[in-house]
C-alpha positions as CSV (number, residue, x, y, z in Angstrom):
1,X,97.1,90.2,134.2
2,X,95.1,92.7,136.3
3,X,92.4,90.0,136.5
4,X,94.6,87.5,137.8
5,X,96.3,90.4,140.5
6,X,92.9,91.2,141.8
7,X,91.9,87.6,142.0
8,X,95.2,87.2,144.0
9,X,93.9,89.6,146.2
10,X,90.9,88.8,147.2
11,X,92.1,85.3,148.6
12,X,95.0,87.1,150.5
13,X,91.6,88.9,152.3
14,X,89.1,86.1,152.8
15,X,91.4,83.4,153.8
16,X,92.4,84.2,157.4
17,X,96.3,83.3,157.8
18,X,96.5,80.5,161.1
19,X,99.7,79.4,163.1
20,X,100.3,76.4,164.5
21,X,99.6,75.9,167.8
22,X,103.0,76.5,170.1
23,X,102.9,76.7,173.8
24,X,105.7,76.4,176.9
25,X,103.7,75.4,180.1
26,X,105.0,77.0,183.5
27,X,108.1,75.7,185.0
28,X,107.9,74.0,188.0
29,X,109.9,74.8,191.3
30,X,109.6,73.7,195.1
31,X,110.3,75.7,197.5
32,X,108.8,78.4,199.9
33,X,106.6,80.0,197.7
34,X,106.7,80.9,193.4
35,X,105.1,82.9,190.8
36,X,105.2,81.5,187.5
37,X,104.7,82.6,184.2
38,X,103.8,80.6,181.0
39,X,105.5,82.5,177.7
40,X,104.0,81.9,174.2
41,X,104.2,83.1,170.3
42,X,100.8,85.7,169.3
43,X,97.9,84.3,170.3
44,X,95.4,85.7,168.5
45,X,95.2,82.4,166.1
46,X,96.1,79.3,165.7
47,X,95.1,75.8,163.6
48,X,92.8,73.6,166.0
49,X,94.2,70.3,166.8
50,X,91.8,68.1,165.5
51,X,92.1,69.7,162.1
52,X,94.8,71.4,160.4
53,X,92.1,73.6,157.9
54,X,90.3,75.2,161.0
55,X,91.8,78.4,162.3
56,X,90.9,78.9,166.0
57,X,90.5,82.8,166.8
58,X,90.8,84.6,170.4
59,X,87.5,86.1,171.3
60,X,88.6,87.8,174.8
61,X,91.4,88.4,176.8
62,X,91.0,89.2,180.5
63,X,93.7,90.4,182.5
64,X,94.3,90.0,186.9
65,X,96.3,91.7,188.5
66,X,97.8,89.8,191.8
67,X,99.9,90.6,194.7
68,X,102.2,88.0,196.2
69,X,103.9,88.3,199.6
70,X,106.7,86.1,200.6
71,X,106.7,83.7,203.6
72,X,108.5,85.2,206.6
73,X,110.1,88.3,204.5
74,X,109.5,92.0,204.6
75,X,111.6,93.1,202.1
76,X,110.3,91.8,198.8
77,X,107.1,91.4,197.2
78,X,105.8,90.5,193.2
79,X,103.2,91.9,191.7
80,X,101.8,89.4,188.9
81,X,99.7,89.9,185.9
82,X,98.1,87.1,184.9
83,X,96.6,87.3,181.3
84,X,94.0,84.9,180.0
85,X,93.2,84.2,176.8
86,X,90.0,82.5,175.6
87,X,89.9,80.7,172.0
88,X,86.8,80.4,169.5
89,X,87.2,76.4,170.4
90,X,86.2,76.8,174.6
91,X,90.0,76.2,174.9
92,X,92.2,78.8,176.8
93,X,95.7,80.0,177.5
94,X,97.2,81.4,180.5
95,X,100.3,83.7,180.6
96,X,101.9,85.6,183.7
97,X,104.4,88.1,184.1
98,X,105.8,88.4,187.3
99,X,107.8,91.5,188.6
100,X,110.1,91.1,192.5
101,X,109.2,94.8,194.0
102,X,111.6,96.3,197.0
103,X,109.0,97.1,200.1
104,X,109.4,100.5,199.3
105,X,107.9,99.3,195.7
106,X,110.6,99.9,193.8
107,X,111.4,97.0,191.4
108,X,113.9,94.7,191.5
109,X,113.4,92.3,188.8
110,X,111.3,93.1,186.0
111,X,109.4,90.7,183.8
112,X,110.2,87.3,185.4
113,X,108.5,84.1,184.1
114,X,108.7,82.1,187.7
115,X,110.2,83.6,190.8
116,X,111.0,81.4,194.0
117,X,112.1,82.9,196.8
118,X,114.5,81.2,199.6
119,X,116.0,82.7,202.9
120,X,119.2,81.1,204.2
121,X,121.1,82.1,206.8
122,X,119.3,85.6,206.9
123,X,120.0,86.4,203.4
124,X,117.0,86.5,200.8
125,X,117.8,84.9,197.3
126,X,115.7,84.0,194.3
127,X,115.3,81.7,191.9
128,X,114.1,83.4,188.5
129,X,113.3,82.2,184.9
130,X,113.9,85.1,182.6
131,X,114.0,84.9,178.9
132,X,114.1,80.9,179.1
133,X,117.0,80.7,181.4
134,X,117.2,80.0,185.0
135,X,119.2,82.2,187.8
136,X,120.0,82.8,191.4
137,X,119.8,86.4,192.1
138,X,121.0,88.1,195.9
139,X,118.5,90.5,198.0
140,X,119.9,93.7,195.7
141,X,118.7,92.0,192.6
142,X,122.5,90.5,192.0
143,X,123.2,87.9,189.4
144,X,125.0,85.1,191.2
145,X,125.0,82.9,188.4
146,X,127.5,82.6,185.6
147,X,125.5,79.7,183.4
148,X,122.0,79.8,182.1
149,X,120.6,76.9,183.6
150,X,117.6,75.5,181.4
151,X,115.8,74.1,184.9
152,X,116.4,74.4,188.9
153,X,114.9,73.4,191.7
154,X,115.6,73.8,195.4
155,X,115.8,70.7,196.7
156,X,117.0,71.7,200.3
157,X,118.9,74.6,202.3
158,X,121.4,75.9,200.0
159,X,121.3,72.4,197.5
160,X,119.8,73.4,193.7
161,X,119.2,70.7,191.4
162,X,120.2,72.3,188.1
163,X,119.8,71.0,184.3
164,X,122.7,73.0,181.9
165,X,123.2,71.3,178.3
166,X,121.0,68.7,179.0
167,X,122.9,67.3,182.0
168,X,121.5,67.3,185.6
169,X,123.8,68.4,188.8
170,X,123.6,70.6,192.2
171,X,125.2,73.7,193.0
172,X,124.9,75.4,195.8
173,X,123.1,79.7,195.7
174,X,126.7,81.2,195.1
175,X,126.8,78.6,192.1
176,X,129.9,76.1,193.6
177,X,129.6,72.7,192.2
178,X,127.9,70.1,194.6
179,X,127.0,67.2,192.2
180,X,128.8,67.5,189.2
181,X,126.6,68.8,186.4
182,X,127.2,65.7,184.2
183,X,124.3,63.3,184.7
184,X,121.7,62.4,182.1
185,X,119.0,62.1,184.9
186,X,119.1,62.8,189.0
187,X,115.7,61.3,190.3
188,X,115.0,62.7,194.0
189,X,114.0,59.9,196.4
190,X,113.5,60.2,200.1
191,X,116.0,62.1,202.0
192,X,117.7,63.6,199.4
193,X,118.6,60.6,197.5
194,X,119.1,60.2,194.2
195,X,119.1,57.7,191.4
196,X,121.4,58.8,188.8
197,X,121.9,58.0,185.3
198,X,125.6,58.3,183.6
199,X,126.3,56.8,180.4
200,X,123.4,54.2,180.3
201,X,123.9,53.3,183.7
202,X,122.5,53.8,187.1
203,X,123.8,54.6,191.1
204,X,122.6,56.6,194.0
205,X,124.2,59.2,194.8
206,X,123.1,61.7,197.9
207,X,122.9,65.5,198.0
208,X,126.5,65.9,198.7
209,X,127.9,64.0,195.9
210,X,128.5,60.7,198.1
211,X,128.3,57.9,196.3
212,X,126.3,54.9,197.7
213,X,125.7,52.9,194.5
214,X,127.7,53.2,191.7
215,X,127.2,54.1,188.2
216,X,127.7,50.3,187.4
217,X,123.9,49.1,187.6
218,X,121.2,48.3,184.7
219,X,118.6,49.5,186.6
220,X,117.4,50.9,189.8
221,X,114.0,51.0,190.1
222,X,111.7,52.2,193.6
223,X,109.8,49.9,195.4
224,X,107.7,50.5,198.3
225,X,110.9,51.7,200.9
226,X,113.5,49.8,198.9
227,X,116.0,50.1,195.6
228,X,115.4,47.2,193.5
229,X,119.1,46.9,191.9
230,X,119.9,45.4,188.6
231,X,123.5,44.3,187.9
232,X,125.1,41.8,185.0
233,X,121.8,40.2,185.3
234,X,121.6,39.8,189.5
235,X,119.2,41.4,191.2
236,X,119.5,42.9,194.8
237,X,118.3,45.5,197.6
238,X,118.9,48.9,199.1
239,X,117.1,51.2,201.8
240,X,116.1,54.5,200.9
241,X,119.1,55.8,202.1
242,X,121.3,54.0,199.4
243,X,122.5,51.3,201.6
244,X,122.8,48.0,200.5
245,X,120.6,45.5,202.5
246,X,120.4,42.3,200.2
247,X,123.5,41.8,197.9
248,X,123.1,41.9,194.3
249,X,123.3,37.9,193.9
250,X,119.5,36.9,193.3
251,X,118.0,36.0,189.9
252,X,114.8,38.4,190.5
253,X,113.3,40.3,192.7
254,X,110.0,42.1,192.0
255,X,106.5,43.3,193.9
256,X,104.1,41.0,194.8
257,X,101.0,43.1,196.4
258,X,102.5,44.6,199.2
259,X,105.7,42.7,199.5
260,X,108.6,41.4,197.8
261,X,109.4,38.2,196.0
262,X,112.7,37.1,195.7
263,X,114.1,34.0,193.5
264,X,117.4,32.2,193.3
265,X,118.3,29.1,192.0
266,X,114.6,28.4,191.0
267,X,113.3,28.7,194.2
268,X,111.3,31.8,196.0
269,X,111.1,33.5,199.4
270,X,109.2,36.5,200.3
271,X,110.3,40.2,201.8
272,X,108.3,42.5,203.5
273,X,108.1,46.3,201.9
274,X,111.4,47.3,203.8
275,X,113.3,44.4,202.5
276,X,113.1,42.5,205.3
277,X,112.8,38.5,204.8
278,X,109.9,37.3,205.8
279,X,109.8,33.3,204.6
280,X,112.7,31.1,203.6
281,X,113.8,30.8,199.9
282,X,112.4,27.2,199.7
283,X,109.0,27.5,197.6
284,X,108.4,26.2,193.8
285,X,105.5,28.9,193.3
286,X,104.5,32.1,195.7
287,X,101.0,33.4,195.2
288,X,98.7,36.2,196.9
289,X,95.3,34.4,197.4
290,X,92.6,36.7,199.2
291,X,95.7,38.4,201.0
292,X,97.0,35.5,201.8
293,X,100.5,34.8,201.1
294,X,100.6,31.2,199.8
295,X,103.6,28.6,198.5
296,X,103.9,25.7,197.0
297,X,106.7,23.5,197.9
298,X,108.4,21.1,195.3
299,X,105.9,18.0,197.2
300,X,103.3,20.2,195.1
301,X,101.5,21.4,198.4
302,X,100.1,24.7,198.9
303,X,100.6,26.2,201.9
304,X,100.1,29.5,204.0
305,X,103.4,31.5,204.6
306,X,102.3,33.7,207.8
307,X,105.1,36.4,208.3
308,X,104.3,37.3,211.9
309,X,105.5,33.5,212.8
310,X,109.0,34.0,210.7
């Protein structure tokens, strides 16, 4: 028995125990200006990915200490430490911890793992991630947020995309619902436009919560300045602002180099990137050939569709 315990414990000493790799990767956030902070389990070792038998060690660790001033304030600053750790494998991890510091260098906010910082109407706010969560905090450090958003983003003055139980809305930095904080995706297109996703289904919406499409569609898909809409089948056009500039009555639209081919009832026609129409809907076939737009006709003969003549 005492052979077996002292077998027992030599292992436990000569086989190095390794965890499985685990890492969360900054956040991201527009805006004015950020400091971001990746958060991870003890690095000291972990398996290497190409084989789950080889423990990967950490042979150094440096740490930099960095000053951050904010765009067009005096009041606030963050002091970041930025820690590096470099792996047995040439592989390497970076983690910062960012603290907001009053101009008199007293702190604010301690320990943040992404600060933004806005200015709207003379008052300073920030956007922080703290212990996985997202908030909007006032100039004197104040919570203003009630929820603990799992992602925001300013998106303009006073509009924050949010993501809260894996729905998608906007609120505004004293947290009053914009966009209602039920969609299962809000895509940002152009001038604050969105393509949202409710229940399967897609519409564009703006940054105010007017609807220009509704949730009704397929798919809405971006194409060079245009919404390709998908409806019961149809296919049809909007601008980038959401408004509707070809009726959702064709049988497909898609790209075709630079422009936009467009078939109904078996025959095509050809749009420009805007959505503009550029030949009639009269061809059998449409082709590019050496950048020239060419179509056949229902004779069989090819010929060259010139848009600056249409």
């Amino acid at each position: 028995m005492k052979k077996i315990i002292y077998m027992l414990a030599v292992l436990a000493i000569c086989c190095p125990i390794a965890f499985a790799s685990h890492h969360s990767g900054p956040s991201h956030s527009g805006g004015h200006h950020s400091a971001s902070h990746s958060h991870s389990h003890n690095p000291n070792h972990y398996h290497s990915s190409g084989s789950s038998s080889t423990p990967v060690y950490l042979i150094k660790k440096t740490v930099d200490t960095k000053e951050i001033k904010f765009p067009n304030c005096d009041m606030h600053y963050v002091i970041s430490e930025i820690t590096t750790d470099y792996y047995s494998d040439g592989s390497k991890r970076v983690f910062t911890n960012s603290t907001i510091y009053n101009k008199d260098g007293s702190v604010l906010v301690p320990d943040c793992q992404s600060v933004q910082h806005i200015i709207y109407e003379n008052k300073h706010y920030f956007l922080i991630r703290k212990n996985r969560g997202y908030k909007i905090l006032d100039e004197l450090g104040e919570n203003l947020t009630a929820r603990n958003y799992s992602g925001m983003e300013e998106i303009s003055p006073n509009r924050i995309k949010v993501r809260y139980d894996k729905k998608y809305g906007i609120i505004d930095l004293r947290e009053k619902t914009i966009v209602p904080i039920k969609y299962q995706n809000l895509e940002r297109y152009g001038n604050d436009i969105f393509v949202s996703k409710l229940n399967r289904y897609y519409g564009i919406i703006d940054a105010e919560n007017n609807t220009l499409v509704e949730n009704d569609c397929d798919r809405i898909k971006p194409a060079y300045d245009t919404f390709i809409i998908k409806r019961y089948n149809k296919y049809g056009l909007a601008d980038m602002n959401g408004k509707l500039i070809l009726n959702i009555q064709y049988d497909k639209i898609k790209k075709l180099g630079e422009y936009l081919l467009v078939r109904k009832n078996e025959r095509y026609g050809v749009m420009d990137s805007s959505g503009k129409m550029i030949s009639e809907i009269q061809y059998k076939k449409i082709k590019l050939e050496r950048n020239h737009l060419m179509g056949q006709k229902f004779s069989g003969l090819w010929e060259e569709i010139k848009p600056e003549e249409l």
